[in-house]
C-alpha positions as CSV (number, residue, x, y, z in Angstrom):
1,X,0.3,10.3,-18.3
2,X,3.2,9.2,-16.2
3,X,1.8,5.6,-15.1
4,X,0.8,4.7,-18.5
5,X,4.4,5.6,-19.8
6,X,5.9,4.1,-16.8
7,X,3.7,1.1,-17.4
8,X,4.9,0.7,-20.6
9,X,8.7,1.1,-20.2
10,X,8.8,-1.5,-17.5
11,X,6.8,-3.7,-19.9
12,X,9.7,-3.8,-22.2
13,X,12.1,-3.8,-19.2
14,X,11.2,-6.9,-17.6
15,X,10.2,-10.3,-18.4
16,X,6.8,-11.0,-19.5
17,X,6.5,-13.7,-16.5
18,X,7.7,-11.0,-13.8
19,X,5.1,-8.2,-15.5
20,X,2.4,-10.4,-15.5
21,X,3.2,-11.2,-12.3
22,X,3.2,-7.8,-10.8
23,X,0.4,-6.1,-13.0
24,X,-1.9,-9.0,-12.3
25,X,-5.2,-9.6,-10.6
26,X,-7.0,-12.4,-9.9
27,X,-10.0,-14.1,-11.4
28,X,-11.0,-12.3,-14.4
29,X,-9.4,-9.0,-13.0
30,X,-12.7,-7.5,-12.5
31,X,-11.8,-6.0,-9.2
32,X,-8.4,-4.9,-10.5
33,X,-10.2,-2.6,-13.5
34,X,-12.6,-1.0,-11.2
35,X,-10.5,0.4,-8.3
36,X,-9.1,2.5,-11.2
37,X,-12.6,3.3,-12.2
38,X,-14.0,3.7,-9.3
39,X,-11.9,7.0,-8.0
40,X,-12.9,8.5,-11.4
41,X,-16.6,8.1,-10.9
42,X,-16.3,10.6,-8.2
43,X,-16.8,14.1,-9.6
44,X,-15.4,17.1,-7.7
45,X,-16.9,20.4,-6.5
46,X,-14.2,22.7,-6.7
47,X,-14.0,26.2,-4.6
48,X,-12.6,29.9,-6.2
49,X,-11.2,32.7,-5.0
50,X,-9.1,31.5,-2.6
51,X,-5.9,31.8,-2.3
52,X,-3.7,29.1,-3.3
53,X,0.0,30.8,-4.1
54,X,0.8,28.4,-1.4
55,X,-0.1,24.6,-1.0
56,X,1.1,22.7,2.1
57,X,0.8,18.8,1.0
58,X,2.7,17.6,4.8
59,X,1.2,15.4,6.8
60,X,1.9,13.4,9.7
61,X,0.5,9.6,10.3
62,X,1.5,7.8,13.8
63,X,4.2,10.1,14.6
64,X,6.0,10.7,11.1
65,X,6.1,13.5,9.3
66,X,5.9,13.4,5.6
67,X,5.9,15.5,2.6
68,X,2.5,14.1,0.8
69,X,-0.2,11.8,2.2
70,X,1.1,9.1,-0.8
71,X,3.1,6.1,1.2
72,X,4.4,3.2,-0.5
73,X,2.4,-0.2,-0.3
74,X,3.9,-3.4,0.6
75,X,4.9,-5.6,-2.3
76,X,6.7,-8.9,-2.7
77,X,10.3,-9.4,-4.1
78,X,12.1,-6.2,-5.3
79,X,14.4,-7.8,-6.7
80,X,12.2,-9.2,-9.8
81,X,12.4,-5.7,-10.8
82,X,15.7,-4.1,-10.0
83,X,18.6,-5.4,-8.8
84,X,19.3,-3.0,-6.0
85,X,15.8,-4.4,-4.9
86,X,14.2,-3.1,-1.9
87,X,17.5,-1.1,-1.1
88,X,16.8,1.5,-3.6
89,X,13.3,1.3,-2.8
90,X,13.8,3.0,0.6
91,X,16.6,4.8,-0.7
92,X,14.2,6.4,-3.3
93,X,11.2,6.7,-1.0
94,X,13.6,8.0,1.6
95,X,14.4,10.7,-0.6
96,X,10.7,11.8,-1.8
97,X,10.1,12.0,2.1
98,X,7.8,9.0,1.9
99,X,7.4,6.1,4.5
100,X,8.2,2.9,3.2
101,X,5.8,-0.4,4.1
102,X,8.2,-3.5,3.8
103,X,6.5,-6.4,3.0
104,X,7.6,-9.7,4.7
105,X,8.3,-11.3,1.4
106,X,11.4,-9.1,0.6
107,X,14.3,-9.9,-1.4
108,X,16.4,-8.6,1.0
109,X,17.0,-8.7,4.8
110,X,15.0,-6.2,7.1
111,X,18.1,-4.8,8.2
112,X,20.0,-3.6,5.2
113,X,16.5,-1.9,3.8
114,X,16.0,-0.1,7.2
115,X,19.6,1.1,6.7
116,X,18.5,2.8,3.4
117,X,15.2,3.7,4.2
118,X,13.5,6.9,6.5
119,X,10.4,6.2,8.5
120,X,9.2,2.9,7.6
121,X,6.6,0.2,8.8
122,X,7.0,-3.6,8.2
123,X,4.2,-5.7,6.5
124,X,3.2,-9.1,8.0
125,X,1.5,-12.5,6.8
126,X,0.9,-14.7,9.7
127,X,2.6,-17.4,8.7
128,X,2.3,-20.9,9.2
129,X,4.8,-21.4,11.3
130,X,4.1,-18.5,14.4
131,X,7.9,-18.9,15.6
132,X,8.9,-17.6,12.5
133,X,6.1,-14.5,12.4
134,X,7.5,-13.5,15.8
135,X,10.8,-13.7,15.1
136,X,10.2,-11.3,11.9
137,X,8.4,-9.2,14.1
138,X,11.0,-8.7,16.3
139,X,13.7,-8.2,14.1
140,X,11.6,-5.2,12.1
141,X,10.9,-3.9,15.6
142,X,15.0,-4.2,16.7
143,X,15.6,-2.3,13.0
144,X,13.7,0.5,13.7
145,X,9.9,-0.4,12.1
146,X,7.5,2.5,13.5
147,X,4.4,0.1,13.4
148,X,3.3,-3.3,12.0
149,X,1.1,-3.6,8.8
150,X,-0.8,-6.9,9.7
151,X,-2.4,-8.3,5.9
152,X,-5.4,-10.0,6.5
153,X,-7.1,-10.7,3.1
154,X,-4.8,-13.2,2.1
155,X,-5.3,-16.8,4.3
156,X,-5.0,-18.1,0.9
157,X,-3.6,-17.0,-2.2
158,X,-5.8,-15.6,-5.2
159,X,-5.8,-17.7,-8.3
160,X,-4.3,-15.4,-10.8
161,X,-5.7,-14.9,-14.6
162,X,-2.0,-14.4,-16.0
163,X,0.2,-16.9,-15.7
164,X,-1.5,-20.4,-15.7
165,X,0.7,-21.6,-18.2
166,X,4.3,-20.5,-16.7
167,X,4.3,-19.5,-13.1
168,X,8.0,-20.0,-12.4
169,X,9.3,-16.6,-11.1
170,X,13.3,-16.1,-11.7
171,X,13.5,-15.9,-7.8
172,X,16.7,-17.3,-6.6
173,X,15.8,-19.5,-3.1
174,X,18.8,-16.3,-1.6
175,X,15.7,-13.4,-2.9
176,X,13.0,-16.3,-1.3
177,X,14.4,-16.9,1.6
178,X,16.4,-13.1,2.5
179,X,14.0,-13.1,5.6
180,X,13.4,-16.8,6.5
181,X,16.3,-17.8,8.4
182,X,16.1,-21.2,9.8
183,X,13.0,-22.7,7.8
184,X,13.0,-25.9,7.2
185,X,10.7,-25.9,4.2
186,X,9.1,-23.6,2.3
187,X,5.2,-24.5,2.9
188,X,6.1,-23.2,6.6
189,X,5.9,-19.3,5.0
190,X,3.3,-20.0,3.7
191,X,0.4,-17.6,4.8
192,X,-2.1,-19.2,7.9
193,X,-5.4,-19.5,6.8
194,X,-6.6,-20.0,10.9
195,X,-5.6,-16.2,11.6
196,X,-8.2,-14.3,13.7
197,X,-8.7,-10.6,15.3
198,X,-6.8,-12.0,18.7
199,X,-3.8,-11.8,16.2
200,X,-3.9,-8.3,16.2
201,X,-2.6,-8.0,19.8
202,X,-0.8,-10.9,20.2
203,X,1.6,-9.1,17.3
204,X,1.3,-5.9,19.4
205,X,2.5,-7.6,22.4
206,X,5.4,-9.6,20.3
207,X,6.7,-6.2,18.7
208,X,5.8,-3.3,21.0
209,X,4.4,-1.6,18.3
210,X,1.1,-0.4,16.6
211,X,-0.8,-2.3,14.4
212,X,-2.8,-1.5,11.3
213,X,-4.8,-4.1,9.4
214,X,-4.5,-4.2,5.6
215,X,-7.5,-5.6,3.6
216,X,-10.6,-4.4,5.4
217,X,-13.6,-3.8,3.4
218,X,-16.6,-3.6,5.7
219,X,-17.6,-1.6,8.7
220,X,-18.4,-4.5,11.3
221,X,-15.1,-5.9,10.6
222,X,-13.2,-2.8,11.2
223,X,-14.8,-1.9,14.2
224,X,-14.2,-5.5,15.3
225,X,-10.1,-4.4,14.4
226,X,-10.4,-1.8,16.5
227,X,-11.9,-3.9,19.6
228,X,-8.7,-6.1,19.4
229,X,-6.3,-3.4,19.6
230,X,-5.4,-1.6,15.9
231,X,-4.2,1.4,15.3
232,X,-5.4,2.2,12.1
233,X,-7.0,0.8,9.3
234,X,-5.6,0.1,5.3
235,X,-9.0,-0.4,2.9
236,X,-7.6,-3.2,0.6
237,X,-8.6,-5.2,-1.6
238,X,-4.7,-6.4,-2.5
239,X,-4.7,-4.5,-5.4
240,X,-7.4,-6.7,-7.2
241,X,-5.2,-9.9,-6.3
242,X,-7.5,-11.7,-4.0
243,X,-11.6,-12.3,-4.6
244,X,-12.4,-11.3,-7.9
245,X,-15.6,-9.0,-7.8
246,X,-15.1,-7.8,-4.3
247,X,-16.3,-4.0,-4.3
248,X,-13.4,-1.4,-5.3
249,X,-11.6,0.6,-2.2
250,X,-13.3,4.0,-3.4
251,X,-17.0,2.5,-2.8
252,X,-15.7,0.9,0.4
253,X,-14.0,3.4,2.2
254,X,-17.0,5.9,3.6
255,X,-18.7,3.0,5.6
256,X,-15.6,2.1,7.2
257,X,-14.7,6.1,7.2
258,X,-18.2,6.6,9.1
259,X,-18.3,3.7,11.2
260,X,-14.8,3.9,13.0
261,X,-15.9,8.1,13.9
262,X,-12.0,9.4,13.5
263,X,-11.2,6.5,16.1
264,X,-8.2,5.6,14.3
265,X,-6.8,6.5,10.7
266,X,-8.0,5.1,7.9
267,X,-5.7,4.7,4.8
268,X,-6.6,3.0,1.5
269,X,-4.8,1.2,-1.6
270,X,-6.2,0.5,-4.9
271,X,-6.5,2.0,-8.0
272,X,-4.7,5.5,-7.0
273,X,-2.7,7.3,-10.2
274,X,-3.2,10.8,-9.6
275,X,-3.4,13.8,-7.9
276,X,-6.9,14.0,-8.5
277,X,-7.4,10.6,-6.9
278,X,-5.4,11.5,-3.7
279,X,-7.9,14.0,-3.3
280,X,-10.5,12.2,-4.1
281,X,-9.6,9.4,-0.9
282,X,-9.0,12.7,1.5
283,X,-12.5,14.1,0.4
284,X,-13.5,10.7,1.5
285,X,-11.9,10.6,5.1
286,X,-8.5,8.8,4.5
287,X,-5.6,9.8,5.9
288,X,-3.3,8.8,3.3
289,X,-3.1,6.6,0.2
290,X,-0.6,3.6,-0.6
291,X,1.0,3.0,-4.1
292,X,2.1,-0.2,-5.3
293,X,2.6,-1.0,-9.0
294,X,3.4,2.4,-9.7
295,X,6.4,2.1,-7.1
296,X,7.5,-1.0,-9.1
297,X,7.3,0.4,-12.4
298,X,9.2,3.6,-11.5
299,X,12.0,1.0,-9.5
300,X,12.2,-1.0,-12.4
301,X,12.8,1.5,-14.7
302,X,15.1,4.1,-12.6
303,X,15.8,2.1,-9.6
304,X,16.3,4.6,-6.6
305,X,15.9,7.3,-9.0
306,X,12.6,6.2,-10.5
307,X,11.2,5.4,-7.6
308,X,11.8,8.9,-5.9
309,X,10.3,10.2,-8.7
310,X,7.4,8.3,-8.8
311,X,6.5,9.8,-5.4
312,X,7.6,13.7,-6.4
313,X,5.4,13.8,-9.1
314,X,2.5,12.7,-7.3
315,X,3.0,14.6,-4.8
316,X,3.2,17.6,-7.4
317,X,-0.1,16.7,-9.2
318,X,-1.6,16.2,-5.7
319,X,-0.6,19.9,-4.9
320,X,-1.3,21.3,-7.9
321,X,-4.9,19.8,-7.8
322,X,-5.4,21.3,-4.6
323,X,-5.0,24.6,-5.9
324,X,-7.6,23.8,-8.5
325,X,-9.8,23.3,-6.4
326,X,-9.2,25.7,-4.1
327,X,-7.4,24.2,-1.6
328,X,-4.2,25.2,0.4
329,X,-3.6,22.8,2.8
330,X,-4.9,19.1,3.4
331,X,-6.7,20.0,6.4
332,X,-9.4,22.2,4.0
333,X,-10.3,18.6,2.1
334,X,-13.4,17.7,3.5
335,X,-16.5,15.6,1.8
336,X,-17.8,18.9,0.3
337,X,-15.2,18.6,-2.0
338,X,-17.1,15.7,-4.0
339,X,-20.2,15.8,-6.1
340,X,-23.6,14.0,-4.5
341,X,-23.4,10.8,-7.3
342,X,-25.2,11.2,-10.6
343,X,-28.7,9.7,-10.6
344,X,-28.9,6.1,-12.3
């Protein structure tokens, strides 16, 4: 399996801290294990005799076309894995005709990945310091960003299970700081923990652009996200990194799916490492899927190379699981596509 592999290659790539610190979950990684498990509890119902010598994976989200519903998450610090960084992430995503979400803890400045990159959106925290969340705001706006990711799981940061010994990340303060200009100290980026729906439009209004929120896991709060002005919502759980034992994305996404009635599009993270599981999140009413550790291992194994590959051969399985199950074009996924659960 190409994750597994990949997994392992970047294991003996990079420095035990900097793997633990990327493959990590929190607590007693609970939540991590089951969004894996929880897209393989869903059995599917596949069709016959149709034809499938075609299969059309496109799809377009907010006014980008791309060449699979697979994006690439947000996630912290590139440069941990590869020193090209968050360059030849774009570059490589660019490539695969993939969108890009930047987080706002890059390693390197807005600018010089938008210059590598093809339709991209940029990740925020609302920071502690507002002036310096605007600023960033505006900046990915000036570069190009299509829409805003807005994070909203994280108004503290998840105590991790790896890592209580040796935290200290070879992060130079250059890779810390690529998008802080003017701080004054670092507790200033660190992530607000007073930050509230109103936020939602206030960074609409800052940027000019859309905004999805990241980290949503229950139906009243996404329709409450859509009240204050988002365009679309990401179910999250940050990859496992935040509260250990909250539910896995797969058993979370229909309620929000059926609560926000096609009002929006909603996209999920969490757990997704095949073709099969692609489909699985369409059968379930997502738009698209995000990936984030399997990004990093292919960037820190291949760099721009690794990275477009990553998203080609997902992209392949995802087509060539559609034709298994009898499916030519993303528009025929539909909840019929999935087995009702087995009894208990």
């Amino acid at each position: 399996m190409l994750y597994e592999a990949l997994e392992a290659q970047a294991r003996e790539r990079l420095p035990q801290v900097v793997f633990d610190y990327f493959a990590g979950g929190s607590g007693e990684e609970s939540t991590l294990a089951d969004n894996t498990a929880a897209w393989a509890r869903l059995r599917l119902r596949p069709r016959v005799l149709r034809d499938v010598s075609s299969v059309d994976t496109t799809t377009e989200l907010l006014g980008s076309t791309l060449s699979s519903p697979v994006l690439v998450a947000p996630t912290a610090f590139h440069s941990l894995a590869h020193p090209d960084a968050e360059l030849a992430t774009a570059q490589g995503t660019r490539e695969a005709g993939s969108l890009l979400v930047l987080s706002s803890r890059s390693s390197r400045r807005i600018e010089d990945v938008a210059s590598h990159a093809g339709p991209w959106w940029f990740q925020v925290y609302v920071f502690r310091d507002r002036g310096l969340t605007r600023a960033l705001v505006q900046r990915a706006a000036a570069a190009g960003a299509r829409a805003l990711v807005l994070t909203a799981d994280t108004p503290y940061v998840g105590r991790k299970r790896r890592n209580r010994g040796d935290t200290s990340l070879p992060l130079s303060d250059e890779d810390f700081l690529a998008n802080l200009e003017g701080l004054t100290h670092r507790a200033l980026a660190e992530q607000a923990p007073d930050v509230t729906f109103a936020d939602i439009s206030r960074l609409s209004e800052d940027s000019g652009l859309p905004v999805l929120v990241k980290g949503v896991l229950r139906a009243d709060d996404a329709l409450e996200c859509l009240h204050h002005g988002a365009s679309g919502l990401i179910v999250s759980n940050h990859g496992g990194r935040q509260l250990d034992g909250a539910l896995a994305t797969a058993d979370a996404l229909p309620e929000i799916v059926s609560a926000t009635e096609d009002r929006a599009p909603v996209l999920v993270d969490g757990g997704v490492r095949s073709g099969r599981d692609v489909l699985r999140a369409l059968a379930l009413g997502a738009r698209a899927v995000l990936l984030g550790r399997p990004v990093l291992w292919g960037l820190a194994t291949g760099g721009a190379a690794g990275v477009r590959q990553v998203l080609e051969t997902l992209r392949e399985d995802t087509a060539h699981t559609l034709a298994l199950a009898g499916l030519s074009r993303l528009s025929a996924v539909g909840p019929d596509v999935l087995a009702p659960p087995r009894a208990p």
